[in-house]
Structure formats: C-alpha cells, structure tokens
C-alpha positions as CSV (number, residue, x, y, z in Angstrom):
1,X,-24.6,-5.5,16.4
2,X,-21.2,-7.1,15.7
3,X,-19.0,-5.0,13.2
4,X,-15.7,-7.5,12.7
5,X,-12.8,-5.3,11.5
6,X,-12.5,-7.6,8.8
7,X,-14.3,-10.5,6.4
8,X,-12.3,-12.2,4.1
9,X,-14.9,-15.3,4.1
10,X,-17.5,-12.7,3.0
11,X,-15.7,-12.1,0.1
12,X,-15.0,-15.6,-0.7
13,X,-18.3,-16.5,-0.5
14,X,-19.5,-14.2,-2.6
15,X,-16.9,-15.8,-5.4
16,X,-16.5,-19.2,-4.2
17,X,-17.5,-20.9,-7.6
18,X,-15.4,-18.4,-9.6
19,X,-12.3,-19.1,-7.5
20,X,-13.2,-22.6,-7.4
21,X,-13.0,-22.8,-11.4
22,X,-10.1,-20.5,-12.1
23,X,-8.1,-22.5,-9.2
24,X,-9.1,-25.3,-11.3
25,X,-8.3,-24.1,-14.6
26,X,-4.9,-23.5,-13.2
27,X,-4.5,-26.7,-11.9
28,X,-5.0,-28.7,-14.7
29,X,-2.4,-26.5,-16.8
30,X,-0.4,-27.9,-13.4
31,X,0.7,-23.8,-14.0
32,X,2.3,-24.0,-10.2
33,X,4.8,-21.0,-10.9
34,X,4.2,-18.3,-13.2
35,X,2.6,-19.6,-16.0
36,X,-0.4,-18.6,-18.1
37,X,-2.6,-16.8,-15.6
38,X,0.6,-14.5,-14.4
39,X,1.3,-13.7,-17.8
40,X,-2.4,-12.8,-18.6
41,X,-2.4,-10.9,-15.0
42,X,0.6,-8.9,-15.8
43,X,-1.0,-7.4,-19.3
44,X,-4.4,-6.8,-17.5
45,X,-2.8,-5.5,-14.1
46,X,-0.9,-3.3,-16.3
47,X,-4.1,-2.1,-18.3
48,X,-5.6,-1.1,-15.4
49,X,-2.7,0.6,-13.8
50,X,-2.3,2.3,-17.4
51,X,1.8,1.4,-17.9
52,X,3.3,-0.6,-20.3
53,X,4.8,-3.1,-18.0
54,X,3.6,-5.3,-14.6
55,X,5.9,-7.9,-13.2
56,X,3.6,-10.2,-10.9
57,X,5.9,-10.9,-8.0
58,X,5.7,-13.2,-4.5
59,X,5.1,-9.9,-2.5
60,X,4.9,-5.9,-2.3
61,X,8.1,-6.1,0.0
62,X,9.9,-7.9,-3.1
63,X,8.4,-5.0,-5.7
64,X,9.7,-2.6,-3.7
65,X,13.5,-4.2,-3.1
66,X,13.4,-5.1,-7.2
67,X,12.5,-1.3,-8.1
68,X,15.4,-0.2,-6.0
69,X,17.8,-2.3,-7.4
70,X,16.0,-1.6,-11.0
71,X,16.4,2.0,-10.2
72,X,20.4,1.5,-9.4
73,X,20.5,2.1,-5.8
74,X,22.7,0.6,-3.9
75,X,25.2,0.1,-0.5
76,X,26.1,3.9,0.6
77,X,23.2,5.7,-1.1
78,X,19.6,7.3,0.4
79,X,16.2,7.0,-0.3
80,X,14.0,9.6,1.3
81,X,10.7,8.4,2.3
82,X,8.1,8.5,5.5
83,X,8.2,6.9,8.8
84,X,4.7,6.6,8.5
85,X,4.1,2.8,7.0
86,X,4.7,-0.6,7.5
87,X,8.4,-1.5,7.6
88,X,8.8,-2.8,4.7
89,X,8.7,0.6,2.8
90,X,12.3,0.7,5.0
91,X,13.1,-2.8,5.2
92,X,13.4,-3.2,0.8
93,X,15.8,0.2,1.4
94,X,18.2,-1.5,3.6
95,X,18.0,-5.0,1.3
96,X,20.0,-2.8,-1.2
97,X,22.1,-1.3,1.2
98,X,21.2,1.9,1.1
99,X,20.1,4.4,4.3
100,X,16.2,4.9,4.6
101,X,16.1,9.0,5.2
102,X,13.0,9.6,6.8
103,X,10.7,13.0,6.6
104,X,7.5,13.9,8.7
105,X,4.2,13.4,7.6
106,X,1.4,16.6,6.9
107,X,-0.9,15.6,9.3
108,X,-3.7,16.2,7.3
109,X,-3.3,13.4,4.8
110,X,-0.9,11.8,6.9
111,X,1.4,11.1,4.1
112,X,4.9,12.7,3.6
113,X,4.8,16.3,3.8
114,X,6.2,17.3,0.7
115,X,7.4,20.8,1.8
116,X,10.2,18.7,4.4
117,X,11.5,16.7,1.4
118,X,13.7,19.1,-0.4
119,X,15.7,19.6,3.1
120,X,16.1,15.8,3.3
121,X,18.2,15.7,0.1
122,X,22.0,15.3,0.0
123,X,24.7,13.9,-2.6
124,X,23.6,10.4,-1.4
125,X,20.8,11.0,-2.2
126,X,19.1,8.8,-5.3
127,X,15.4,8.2,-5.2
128,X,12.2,9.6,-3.4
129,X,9.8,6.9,-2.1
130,X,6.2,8.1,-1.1
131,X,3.8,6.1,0.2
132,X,0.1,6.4,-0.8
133,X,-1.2,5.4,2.8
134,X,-4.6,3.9,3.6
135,X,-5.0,4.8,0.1
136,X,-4.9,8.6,-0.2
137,X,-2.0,8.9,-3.1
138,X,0.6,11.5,-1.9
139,X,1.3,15.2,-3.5
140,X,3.3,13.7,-6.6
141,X,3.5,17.1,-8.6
142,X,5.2,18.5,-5.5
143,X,7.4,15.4,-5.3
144,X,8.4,15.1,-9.3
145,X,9.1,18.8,-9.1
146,X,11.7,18.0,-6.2
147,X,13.0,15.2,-7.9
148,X,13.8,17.0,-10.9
149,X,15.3,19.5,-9.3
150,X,17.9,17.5,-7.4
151,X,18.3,14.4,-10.2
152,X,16.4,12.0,-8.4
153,X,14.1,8.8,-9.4
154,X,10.9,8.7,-7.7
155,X,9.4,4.9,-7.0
156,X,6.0,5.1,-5.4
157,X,4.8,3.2,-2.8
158,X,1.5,2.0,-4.2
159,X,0.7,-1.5,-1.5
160,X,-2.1,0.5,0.0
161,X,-3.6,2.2,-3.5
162,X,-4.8,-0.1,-5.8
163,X,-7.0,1.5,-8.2
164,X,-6.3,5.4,-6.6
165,X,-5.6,8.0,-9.0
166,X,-3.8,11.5,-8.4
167,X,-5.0,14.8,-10.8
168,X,-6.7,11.7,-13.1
169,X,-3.8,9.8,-13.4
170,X,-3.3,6.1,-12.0
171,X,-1.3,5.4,-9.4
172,X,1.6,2.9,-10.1
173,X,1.8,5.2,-13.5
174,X,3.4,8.4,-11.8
175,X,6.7,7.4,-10.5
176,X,9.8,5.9,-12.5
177,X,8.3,2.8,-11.3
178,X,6.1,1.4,-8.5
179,X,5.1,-1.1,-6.2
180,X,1.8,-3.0,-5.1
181,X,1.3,-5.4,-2.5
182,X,-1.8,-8.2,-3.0
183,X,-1.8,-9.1,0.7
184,X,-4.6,-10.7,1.3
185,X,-6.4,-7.8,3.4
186,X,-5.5,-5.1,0.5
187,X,-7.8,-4.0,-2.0
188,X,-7.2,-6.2,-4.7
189,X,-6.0,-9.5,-2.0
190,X,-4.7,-12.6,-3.3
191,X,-5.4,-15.3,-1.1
192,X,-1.8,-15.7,0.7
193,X,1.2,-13.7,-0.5
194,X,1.5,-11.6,-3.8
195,X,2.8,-8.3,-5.2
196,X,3.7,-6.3,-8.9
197,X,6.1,-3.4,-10.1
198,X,5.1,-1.4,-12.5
199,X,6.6,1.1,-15.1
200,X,6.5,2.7,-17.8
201,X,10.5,1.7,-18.4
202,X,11.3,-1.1,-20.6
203,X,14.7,-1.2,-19.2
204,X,13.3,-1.4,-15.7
205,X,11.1,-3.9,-16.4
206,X,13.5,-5.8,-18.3
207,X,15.7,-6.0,-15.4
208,X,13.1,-6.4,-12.8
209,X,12.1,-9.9,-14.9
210,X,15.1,-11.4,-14.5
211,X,16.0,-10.1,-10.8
212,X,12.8,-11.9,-9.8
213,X,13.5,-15.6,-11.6
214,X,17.4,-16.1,-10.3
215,X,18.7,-13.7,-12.8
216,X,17.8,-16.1,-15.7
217,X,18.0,-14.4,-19.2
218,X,16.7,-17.5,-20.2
219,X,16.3,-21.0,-18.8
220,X,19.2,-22.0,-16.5
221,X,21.4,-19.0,-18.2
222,X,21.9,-16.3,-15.2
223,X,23.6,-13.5,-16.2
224,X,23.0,-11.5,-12.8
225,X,22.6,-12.6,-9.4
226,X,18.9,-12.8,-8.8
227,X,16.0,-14.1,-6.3
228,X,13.6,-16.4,-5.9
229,X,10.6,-13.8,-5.8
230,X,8.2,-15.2,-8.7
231,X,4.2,-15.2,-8.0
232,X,2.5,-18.7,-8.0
233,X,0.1,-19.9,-10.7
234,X,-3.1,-20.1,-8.4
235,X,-2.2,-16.5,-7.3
236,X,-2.4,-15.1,-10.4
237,X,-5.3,-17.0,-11.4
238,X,-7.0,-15.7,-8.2
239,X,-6.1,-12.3,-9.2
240,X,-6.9,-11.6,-12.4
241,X,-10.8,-12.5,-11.2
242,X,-10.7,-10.6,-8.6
243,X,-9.3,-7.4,-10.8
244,X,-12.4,-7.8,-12.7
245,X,-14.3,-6.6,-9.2
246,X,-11.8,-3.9,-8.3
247,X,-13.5,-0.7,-9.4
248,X,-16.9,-2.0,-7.9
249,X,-15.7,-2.4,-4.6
250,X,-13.5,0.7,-4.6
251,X,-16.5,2.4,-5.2
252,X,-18.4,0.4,-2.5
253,X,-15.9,2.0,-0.2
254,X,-16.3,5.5,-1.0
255,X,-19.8,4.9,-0.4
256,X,-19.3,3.5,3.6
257,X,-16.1,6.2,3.9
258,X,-18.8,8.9,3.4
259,X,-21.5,7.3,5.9
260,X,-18.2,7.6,8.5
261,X,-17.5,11.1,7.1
262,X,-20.8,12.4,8.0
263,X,-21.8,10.7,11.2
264,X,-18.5,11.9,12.6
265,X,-19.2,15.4,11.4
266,X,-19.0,17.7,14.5
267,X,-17.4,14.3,17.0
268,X,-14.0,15.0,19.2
269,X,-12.7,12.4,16.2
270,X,-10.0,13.5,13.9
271,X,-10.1,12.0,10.2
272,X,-7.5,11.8,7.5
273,X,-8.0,13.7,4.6
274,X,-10.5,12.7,2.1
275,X,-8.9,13.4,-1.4
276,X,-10.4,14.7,-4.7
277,X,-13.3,13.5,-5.1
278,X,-13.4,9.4,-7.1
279,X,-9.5,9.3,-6.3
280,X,-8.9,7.9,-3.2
281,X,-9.8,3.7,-2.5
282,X,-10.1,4.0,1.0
283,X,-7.7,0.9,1.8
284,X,-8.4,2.0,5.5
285,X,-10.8,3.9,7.3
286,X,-8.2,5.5,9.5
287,X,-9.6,8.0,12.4
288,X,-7.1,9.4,15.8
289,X,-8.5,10.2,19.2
290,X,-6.9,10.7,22.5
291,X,-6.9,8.0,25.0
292,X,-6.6,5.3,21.9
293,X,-6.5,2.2,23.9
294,X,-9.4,3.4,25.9
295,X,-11.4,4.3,22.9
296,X,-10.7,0.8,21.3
297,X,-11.9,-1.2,24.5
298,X,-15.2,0.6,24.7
299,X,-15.6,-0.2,20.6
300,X,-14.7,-3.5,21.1
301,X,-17.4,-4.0,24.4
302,X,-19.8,-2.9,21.7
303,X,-19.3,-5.4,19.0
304,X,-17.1,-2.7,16.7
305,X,-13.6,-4.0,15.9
306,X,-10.8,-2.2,14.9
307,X,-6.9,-2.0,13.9
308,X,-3.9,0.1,14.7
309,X,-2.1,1.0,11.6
310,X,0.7,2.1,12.9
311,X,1.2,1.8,16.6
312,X,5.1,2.6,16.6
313,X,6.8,4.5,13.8
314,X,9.7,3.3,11.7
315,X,12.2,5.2,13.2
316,X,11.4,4.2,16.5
317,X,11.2,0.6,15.6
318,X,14.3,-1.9,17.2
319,X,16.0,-2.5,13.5
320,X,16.4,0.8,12.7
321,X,17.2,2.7,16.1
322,X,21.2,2.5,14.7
323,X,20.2,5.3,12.1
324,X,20.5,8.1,15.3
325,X,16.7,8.9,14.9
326,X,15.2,10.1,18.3
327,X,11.5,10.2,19.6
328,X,10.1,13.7,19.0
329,X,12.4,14.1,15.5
330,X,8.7,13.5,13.3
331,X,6.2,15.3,15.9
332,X,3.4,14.5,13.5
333,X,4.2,11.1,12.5
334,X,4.4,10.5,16.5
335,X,1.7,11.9,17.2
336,X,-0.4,9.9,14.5
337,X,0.9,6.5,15.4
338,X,-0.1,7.6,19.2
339,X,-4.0,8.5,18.2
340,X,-4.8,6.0,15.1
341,X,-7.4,3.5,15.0
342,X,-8.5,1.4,12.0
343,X,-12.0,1.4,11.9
344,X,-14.3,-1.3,9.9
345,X,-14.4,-1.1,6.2
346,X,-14.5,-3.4,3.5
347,X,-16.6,-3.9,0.5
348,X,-19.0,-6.6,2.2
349,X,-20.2,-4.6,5.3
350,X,-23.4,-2.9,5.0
351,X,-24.4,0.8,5.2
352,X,-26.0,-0.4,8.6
353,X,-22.9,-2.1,10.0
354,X,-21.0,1.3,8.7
355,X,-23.5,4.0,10.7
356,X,-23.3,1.5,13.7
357,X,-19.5,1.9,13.8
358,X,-19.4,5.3,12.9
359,X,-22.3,6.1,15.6
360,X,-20.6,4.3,18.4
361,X,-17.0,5.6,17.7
362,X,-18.9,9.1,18.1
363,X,-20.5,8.1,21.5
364,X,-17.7,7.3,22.7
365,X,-15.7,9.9,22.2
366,X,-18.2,12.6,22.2
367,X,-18.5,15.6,20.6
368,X,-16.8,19.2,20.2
C-alpha cells in the first residue's frame, strides 16, 4: 500500500467545482487584492475563532511580525518563546528588533514548558509567544498567570491550530492577540501563501490594518510606515469555502490520530501528548524513535511517507547562533528535533491507509 505523507490534489478534487466558482466569482469582481471575499473572510474567520477582529494577511510570518509591532515591541526588547518551531516564530521577533529568548519544551506535549518561563523573564522583557505545535494548544492559564505577574502581553502562536481549543476556549481568542498561518499544507490551506491576526483589541486591530496596506489611514494617506503584506482576492475567496469544511475535517483527524494512538499502544514509539479530549486538530501526527533516519528509510521502502518537523532547533539554526545559545542548553527540545518523524495524516486518507502506517511504523520499530 502507498501512504503519501501528503495530498493536496485529494482535497482539490473533492472541491474542484466549488473552487472553480468562488475563483470565478472573484474574478469577475476583478477583486485581485483584498476586496469582498477578504472582507467577508475576516468577519467569518473571526466568528469562528470567537474575537471581534481578523486581519486576513499575505502570511502567518507577517501575522506574527504585525502583532509584535501591534503589541509595541521593538529594537532592544525580548520575547520569550520556544525553540521548538519553524523559524519564523523567531524570524517576526528579530523583524522588530527585539531578542527571541528561548525556553525548553515539556517533552510531553512538546510545547514550551511553562514551569521554565518565569526564569526567562527580565526588564526587557515584553511579551510571551507560545506556540500551539502540531496543533496541541500550549498551558495558557499557566502562561497568562506568568504574564500577569511580570506585566507582559502574551501573542499566541496559532499557524499550527486552526480550529484547537484550550479549557473550551478557541485558540487565536486567548492571547492579547494571535497569529495563523493558511499555508497551503495547514489545516485550513489556501492554495499558495496566506495568514490572519486576531484579537479581541480594537486598537490592535486598528493598527495592524494599516501596518499591513503601507500604513494608509485611507487611500494614498500614510500616516505610519507600513508593508506590503495584504491577502489576495482569490485567497480569500478560496478560504472562506474551505472554512466552511474546517470542523469536519478536524474531526476526521481525531478520528485517524486515534487509529495511530492505539496501534502504537505498547510499540518502542514515543507520541506527543494527546490533549483534552475534542481540543486538539491534529495539524501533525508527530511520533520520536531512535535511529530516526533509519526508521524513515524502512517506512519509506514500504510505501509510508513521512516528514521531519523539526530536524534542527531554532537556536541551533546559522541565523541565530550570534544569540550565545549552545547545543545541550534545551535538552528536550534537542532531543525532540533528534527522534521526530511526521507521520501521514490528513483528512482524505482512509482508516486503511491510517492502520497501514501506524502498523508498519510499529514493525519497524518493535515493541517494549
């Protein structure tokens, strides 16, 4: 049996005359930038996410860089957040200037470990940034209490957790503000590049508005210096269908998650942390194993392919070696980036293509 990793023509098949008529729709507006759909995508994005306010943007890396600059920070100051994550969690830090401060992960959830946070803080200090990895949101009441405690602004770190709740409530709905990425490959994909902040701050918002559109306070009128980081009319358009299937296939990945859950039951296979049950959205199927490469190479000999999310941490990475960060400073995170393999999950596999995978990842690396 072949198990691909991942099938974004699977899903566009299954809406090709949908996405063929909302492209058109948008088309005939000739709503290239912005424009209707975005606007509509924004109110309903923001529904969903239960906030007052979405601003549709050209990418999660440009959500994240506009809530930091939204939230004040600036050249000198520090944002606390994990090593474990794509870089551009670090890379929308340094775009304001500030110093990405970096704390291990709890390796059962692999996301920040919430007890190492409160040692991280100094007077540079300004806002916490967690990251909801593989979509598993992060211990926010243990955060917000933290953050209270010292003054600080929490911005979550939502690319990865479209649709996840924490304790009931939404992600993106938590934090001061937050920041999604539609990536094609995410939960809710657009088809090329796409992202949103939301918040429950009109100010925020306000200022996040005209950050993204050169600063404009209205047309040609730029009272701030601004970006070029507005989301394209077909984007939107795309977007707002496929919101409308968000929940379903969340729920179609809990369903596969549990078939890998219990055929690895009792297997030399270590898993991240499940969540409460109905919160998490299972952006990735994350397991670690010694002897990763090895383990990948026998999957892929059997038709199973897979991903590394991450193979080398932030810290470690060329770009941000200058910070004085040393291998063995986040054991865990280490560790985790050594041992991780993305296995196959997305709402258009079947249960049978699931237990395969699952199956074979467990003959492989054998039991306890």
């Amino acid at each position: 049996m072949i198990v691909p990793f991942f099938d974004l023509k699977a899903q566009y098949a299954s809406l090709r005359e949908e996405i063929l008529a909302a492209l058109d729709r948008a088309g005939s507006k000739a709503a290239f930038i912005q424009g209707e759909d975005v606007d509509a995508l924004e109110q309903e994005f923001a529904a969903y996410c239960e906030v007052k306010h979405c601003v549709a943007l050209n990418s999660g890396t440009s959500a994240l860089h506009l809530a930091l600059l939204a939230a004040g920070v600036k050249a000198g100051d520090e944002v606390i957040t994990t090593s474990n994550s794509f870089i551009a969690t670090a890379e929308a830090i340094s775009y304001t200037g500030a110093r990405p401060v970096f704390v291990d992960i709890d390796p059962r959830t692999a996301n920040i470990d919430v007890g190492k946070v409160a040692a991280a803080v100094t007077s540079r200090t300004r806002v916490i940034l967690p990251v909801h990895l593989y979509g598993l949101a992060a211990e926010m009441d243990s955060i917000l209490k933290t953050a209270t405690q010292h003054g600080l602004m929490v911005i979550e770190d939502a690319c990865q957790a479209h649709g996840a709740r924490y304790r009931g409530a939404r992600v993106g709905s938590i934090g001061k503000s937050a920041a999604f990425s539609f990536y094609p490959s995410k939960n809710l994909g657009a088809y090329g590049e796409g992202g949103a902040l939301t918040t429950n701050d009109d100010a925020i918002a306000a200022q996040a508005r005209a950050l993204r559109s050169h600063g404009e306070s209205r047309r040609y009128f730029h009272d701030i210096m601004g970006f070029n980081y507005r989301m394209s009319g077909f984007q939107g358009a795309i977007l707002r269908l496929k919101l409308r299937h968000l929940d379903k296939w969340n729920a179609r990945r809990r369903e596969l998650a549990e078939i890998y859950r219990r055929t690895l039951a009792g297997a030399r296979v270590e898993l991240q942390d499940a969540g409460a049950p109905g919160e998490r959205v299972f952006h990735l199927l994350v397991v670690y194993v010694a002897d990763r490469d090895a383990v990948r190479a026998k999957l892929e000999e059997r038709g199973v392919g897979t991903g590394v999310h991450y193979p080398l941490p932030i810290h470690l990475q060329k770009p941000y070696q200058s910070l004085g960060y040393r291998q063995g400073d986040f054991p865990h995170t280490e560790r985790a980036c050594e041992r991780v393999i993305s296995m196959p999950l997305y709402p258009e596999m079947t249960h049978e293509q699931a237990a395969y995978a699952a199956q074979t990842l467990r003959e492989i690396a054998g039991d306890r």
